[in-house]
C-alpha positions as CSV (number, residue, x, y, z in Angstrom):
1,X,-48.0,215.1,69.0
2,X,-49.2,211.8,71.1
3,X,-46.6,208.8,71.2
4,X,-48.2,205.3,71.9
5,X,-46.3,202.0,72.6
6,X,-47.3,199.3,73.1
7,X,-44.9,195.9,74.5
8,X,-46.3,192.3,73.6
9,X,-45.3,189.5,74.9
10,X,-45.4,186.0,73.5
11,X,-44.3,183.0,75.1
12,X,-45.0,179.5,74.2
13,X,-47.0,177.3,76.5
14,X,-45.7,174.4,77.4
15,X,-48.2,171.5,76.6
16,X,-49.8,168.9,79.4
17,X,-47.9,165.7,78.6
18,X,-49.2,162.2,80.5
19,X,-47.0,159.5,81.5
20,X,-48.8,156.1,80.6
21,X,-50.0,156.6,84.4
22,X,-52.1,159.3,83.6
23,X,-49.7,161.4,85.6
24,X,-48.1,164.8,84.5
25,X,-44.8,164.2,82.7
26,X,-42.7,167.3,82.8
27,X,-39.8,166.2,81.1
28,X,-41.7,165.2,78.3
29,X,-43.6,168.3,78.7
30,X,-40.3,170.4,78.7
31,X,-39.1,168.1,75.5
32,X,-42.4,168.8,73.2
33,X,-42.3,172.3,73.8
34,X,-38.4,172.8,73.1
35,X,-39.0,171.0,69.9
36,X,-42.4,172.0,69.0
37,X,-43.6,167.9,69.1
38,X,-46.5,166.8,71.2
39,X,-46.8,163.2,71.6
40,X,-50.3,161.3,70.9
41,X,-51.6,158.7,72.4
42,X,-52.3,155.2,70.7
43,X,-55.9,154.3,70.3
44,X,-54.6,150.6,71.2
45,X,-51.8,150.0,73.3
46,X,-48.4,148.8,71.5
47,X,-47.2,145.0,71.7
48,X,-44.7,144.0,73.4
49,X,-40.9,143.4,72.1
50,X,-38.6,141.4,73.3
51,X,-35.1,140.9,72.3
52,X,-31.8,140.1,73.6
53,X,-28.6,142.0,73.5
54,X,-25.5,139.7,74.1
55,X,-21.8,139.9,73.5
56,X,-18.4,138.5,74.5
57,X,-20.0,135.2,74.2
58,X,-18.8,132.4,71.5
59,X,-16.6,129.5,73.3
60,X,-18.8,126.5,73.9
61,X,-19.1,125.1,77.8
62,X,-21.6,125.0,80.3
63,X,-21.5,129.0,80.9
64,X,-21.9,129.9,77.1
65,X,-25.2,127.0,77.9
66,X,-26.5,129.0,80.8
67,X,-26.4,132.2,79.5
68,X,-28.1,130.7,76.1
69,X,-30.8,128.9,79.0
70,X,-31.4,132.3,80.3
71,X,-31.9,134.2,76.7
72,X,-34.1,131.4,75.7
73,X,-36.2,131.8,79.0
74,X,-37.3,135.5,77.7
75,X,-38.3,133.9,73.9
76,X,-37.1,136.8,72.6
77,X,-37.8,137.3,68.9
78,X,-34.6,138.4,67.7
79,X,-31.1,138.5,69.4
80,X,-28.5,141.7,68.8
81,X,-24.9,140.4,69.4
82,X,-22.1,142.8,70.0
83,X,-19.2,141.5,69.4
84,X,-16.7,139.1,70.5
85,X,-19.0,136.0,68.9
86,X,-16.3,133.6,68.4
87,X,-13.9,132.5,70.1
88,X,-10.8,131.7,70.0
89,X,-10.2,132.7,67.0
90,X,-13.5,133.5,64.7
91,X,-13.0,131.0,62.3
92,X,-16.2,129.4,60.4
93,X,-15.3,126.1,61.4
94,X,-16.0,126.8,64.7
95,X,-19.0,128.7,64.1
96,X,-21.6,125.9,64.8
97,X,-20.1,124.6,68.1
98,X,-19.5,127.8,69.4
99,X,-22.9,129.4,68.4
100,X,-24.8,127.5,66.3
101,X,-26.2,124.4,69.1
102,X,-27.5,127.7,71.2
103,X,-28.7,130.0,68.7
104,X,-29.5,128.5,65.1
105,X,-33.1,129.3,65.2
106,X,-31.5,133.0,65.2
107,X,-29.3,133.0,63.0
């Protein structure tokens, strides 16, 4: 009587993944092959976005005007506010002095 074994091995590869460099990537690498995703690259490179991320802002004055100087600067095209918008006390009256003069086109 003749026994035969025989022990395979299979263990995924993990794929070549290029930063926008041109450069290896490994974490990317290491992230595609833990979730079985490879990423593709764009036949045309993607537009740019830019946006602004404020909060704890809302009081009219010359620092509530800087800061809305400094968002401008970067035309973003849309703003994401965090909270604290309105100050002192968030009341709709107060709404166009405290936010309005510095970001109505956003609103």
């Amino acid at each position: 009587i003749s026994t035969q074994s025989t022990n395979t091995t299979t263990t995924a590869e993990t794929p070549t993944v290029e930063n926008q460099a041109g450069e290896p990537d490994p974490t990317a690498a290491q992230t595609a092959a833990a979730t079985g995703t490879e990423s593709l690259e764009a036949d045309q490179p993607a537009e740019q976005l830019t946006f602004a991320v404020i909060g704890d802002y809302g009081l009219a004055g010359q620092q509530e005007a800087d800061v809305a100087s400094l968002v401008e600067s970067w035309n973003p095209e849309f703003i994401i506010t965090v909270g604290d918008n309105n100050y002192p006390d968030g009341k709709a009256e107060t709404i166009d002095e405290n936010i309005g003069q510095y970001y109505a086109e956003y609103i």
